[in-house]
VOVEX-841064 format. One record per residue (C-alpha): x, y, z. Coordinates in steps of 0.001 Angstrom, whole numbers, plus 524288, in hexadecimal, padded with zeros to 5 digits. Layout:
<rs>
XYZ...
</rs>
This chain:
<rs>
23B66CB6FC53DD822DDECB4305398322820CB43A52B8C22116CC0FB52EAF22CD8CC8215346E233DDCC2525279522998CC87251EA12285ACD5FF526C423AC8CD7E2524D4235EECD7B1515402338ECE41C50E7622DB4CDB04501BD22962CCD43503C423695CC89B4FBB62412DCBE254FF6D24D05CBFA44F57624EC7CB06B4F3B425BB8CAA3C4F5612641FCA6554E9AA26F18C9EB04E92127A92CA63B4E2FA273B8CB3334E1EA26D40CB6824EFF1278E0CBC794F6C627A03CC3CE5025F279ACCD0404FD3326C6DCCD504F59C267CECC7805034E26AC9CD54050B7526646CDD025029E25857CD755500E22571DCD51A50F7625B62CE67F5106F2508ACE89850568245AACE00450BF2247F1CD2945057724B43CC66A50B662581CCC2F15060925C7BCB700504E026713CAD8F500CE26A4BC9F194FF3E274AAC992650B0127B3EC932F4FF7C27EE9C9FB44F9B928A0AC9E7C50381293A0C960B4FD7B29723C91C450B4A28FD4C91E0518E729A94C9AB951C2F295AFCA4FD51018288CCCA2635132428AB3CA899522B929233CB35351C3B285D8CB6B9513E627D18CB72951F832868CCBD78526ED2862ACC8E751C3527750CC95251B102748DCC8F152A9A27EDBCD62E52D8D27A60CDD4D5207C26AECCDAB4523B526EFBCDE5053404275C0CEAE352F4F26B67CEF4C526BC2609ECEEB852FDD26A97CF68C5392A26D14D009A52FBF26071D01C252B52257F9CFE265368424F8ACF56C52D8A24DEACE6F652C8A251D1CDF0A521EC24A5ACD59751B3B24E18CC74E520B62584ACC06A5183C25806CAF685160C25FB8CA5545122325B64C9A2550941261BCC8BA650DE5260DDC80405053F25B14C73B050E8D25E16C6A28504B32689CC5F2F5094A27204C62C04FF3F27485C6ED15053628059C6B8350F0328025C76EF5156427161C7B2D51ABC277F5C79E05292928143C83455279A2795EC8D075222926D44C8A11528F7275EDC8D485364C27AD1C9A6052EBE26BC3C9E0C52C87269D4C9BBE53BEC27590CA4015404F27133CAE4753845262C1CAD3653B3F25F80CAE7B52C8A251BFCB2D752DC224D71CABBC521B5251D3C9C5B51CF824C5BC981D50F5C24DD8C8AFC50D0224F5DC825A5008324DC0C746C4FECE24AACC6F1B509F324091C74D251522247A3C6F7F5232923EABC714752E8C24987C71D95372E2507AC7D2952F4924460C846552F3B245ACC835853F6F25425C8805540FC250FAC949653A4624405C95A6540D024D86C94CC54E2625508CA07654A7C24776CA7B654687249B1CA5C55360E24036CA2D852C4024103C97BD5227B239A3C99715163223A6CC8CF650C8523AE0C8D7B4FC6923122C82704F4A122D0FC7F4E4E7702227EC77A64EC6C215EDC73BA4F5D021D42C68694FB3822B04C70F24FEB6220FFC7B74505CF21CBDC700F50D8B228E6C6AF3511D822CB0C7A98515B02216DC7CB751CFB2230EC701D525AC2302AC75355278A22AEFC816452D8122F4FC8CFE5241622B0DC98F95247822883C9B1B516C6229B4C94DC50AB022EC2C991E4FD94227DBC95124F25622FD8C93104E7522280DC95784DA04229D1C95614CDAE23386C9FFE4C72223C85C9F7F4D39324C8BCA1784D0FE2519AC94EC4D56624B8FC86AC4D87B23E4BC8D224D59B233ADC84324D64B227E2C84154CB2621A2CC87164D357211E4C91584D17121406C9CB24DCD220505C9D934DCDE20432C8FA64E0CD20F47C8BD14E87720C86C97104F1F11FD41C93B74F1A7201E8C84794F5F420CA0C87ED500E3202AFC90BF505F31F9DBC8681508EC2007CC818A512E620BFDC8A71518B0209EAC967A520112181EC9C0A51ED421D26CA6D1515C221A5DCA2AF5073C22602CA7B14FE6B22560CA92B4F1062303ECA65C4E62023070CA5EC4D842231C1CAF644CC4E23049CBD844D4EB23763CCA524D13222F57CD5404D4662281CCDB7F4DFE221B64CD8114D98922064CCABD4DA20221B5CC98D4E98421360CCEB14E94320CB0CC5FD4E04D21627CBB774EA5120D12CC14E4F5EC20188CC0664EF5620198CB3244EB4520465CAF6D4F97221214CB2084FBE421858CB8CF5081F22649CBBE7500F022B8FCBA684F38C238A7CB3694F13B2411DCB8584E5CC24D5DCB64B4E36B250E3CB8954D27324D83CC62D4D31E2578CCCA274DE0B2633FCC0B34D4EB26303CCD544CCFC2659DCD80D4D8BF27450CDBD84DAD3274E5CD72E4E6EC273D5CC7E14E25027D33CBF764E06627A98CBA4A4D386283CBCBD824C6F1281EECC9AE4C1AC27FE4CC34B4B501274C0CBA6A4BA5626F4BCC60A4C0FB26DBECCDBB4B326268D7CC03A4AC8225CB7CC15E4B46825936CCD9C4AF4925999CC93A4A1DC250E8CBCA44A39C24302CB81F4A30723B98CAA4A4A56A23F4CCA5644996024D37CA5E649E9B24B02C9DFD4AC0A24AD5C904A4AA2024562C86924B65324E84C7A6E4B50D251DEC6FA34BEF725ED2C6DAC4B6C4267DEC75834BF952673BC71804CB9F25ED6C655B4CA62252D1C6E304D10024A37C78404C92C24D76C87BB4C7A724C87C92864C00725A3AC95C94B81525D9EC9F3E4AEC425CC0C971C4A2AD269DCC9ECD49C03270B6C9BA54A81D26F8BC8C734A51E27C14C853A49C2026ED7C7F4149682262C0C7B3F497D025651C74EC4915B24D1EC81604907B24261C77F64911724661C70A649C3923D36C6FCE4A95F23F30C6C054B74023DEAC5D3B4BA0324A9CC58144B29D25220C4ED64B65625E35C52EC4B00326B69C55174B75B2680DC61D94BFCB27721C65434BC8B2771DC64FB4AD50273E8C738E4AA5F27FF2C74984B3FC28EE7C743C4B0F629BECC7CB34B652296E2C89F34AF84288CEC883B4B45C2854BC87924C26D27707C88BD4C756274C5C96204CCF52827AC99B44CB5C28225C98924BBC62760EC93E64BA3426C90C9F024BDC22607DC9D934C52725598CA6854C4A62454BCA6804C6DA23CB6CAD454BF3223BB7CB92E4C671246C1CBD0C4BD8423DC9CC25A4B35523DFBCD1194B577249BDCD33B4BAAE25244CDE654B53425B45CE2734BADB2657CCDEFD4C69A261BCCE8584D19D266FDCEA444DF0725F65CE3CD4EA29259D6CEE274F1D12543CCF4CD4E2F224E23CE6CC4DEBB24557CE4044ED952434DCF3A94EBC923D6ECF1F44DF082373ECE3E94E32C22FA2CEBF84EE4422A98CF8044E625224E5CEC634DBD521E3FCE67B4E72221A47CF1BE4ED6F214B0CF4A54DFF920D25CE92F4DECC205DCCE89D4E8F420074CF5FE4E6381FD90CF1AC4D8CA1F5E5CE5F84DE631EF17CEDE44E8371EAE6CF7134DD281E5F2CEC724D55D1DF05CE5C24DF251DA80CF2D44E50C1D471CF5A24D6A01CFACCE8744D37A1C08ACE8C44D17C
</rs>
């Protein structure tokens, strides 16, 4: 697969990000049937074993609906953490090969010679970063695109301006430029293109669809919220995210990224991050209500389709 062959299987330039605990497989098929690259995190498999039976699901339901319907779905991924603490990237690195997954994000470490295996089966790695330095590092690893990370993302967002991080990796890498951080709305994948991305990554706005896995209770909470209830704290997991601040035992409202406090001390037996303690970006402002999949990329392409109309209007009229 190539980036442009990637690009042309989308019917909107959107890649459902993965999430660990909510991005299941049914959240996964049904993007890829509506146009969306689904996705989903290895380690949402308890087990290597759970994680084959996952793509196992996705690869017959995504084979029998282009037989049925004679269409192509949109290509589905599969995020793998690089870092050394994660035991088993063999395992389900060699899962992702059988399978030919046609898309492998990757977290926390960008391995040239991962990049190669999945170019050998014809994959496509695209890379997440907060920063100039972690675009670098991808782009000497050979990826094919790279995922900036912005500020407002669900997750271990990072703090730059979209405007600027984009404008820097741009400078020197040539791949597809991806685009996360506080997006809900079709408009919001085309302001994404115009300020120099090729996709848009979102990934809070699809927590509240039916299909997720997340609690029905979190999945209501994020209709109900707005900025002043997502809190960026290093204090869970000893890196910086966005949280629900309600879901927290407690927490200093005041408190900033850069502490050097025990990572675990908002944690105890009742309150586990992203099981208990709920994560979400900023893209949950606006949400209202808990749709199914296939309504919510409907309604995502109508808003786009509607934008750009709007903008060629105004620039049509523009003196």
């Amino acid at each position: 697969m190539t980036a442009k062959s990637f690009l042309s299987q989308l019917s909107l330039p959107l890649i459902c990000s993965p999430m660990f605990l909510v991005s299941g497989t049914e959240l996964v098929i049904e993007s890829c049937k509506n146009g969306v690259c689904g996705t989903l995190p290895a380690l949402n498999g308890r087990t290597p074993e759970d994680f084959e039976k996952m793509l196992k699901a996705i690869t017959k339901e995504l084979s029998l609906f282009k037989t049925t319907t004679g269409k192509d779905p949109a290509p589905f991924g599969v995020n793998l953490i690089l870092n050394k603490t994660n035991s088993r990237i063999e395992e389900d690195l060699g899962l992702c090969i059988k399978y030919k997954v046609p898309l492998i994000i990757t977290s926390l470490g960008a391995v040239k010679d991962v990049v190669d295996r999945v170019h050998d089966y014809g994959g496509l790695v695209f890379h997440d970063v907060i920063k100039k330095r972690h675009a670098e590092k991808a782009a000497e690893a050979g990826v094919d695109g790279i995922i900036a990370v912005c500020a407002g993302a669900g997750g271990h967002g990072g703090t730059a301006s979209p405007f600027a991080l984009l404008k820097e990796i741009a400078t020197f890498f040539n791949g597809l430029l991806i685009l996360a951080g506080g997006m809900s709305t079709g408009a919001d994948i085309l302001a994404a293109q115009i300020m120099g991305a090729d996709l848009a990554y979102m990934g809070t706005r699809f927590i509240s669809t039916r299909e997720s896995l997340a609690q029905p209770i979190y999945k209501k909470r994020l209709t109900q919220i707005g900025l002043e209830d997502i809190i960026y704290t290093d204090k869970i997991t000893g890196v910086s995210a966005n949280f629900i601040k309600d879901t927290l035992p407690k927490i200093d409202a005041n408190h900033s990224s850069g502490s050097t406090a025990d990572p675990s001390s908002l944690e105890d037996k009742n309150h586990k991050a992203w099981k208990d303690i709920w994560s979400a970006g900023h893209g949950a402002v606006g949400i209202q209500d808990i749709p199914k999949v296939k309504e919510l990329i409907s309604r995502l392409k109508s808003d786009y389709d509607l934008a750009i109309n709007k903008g060629y209007h105004r620039l049509k009229n523009t003196p």
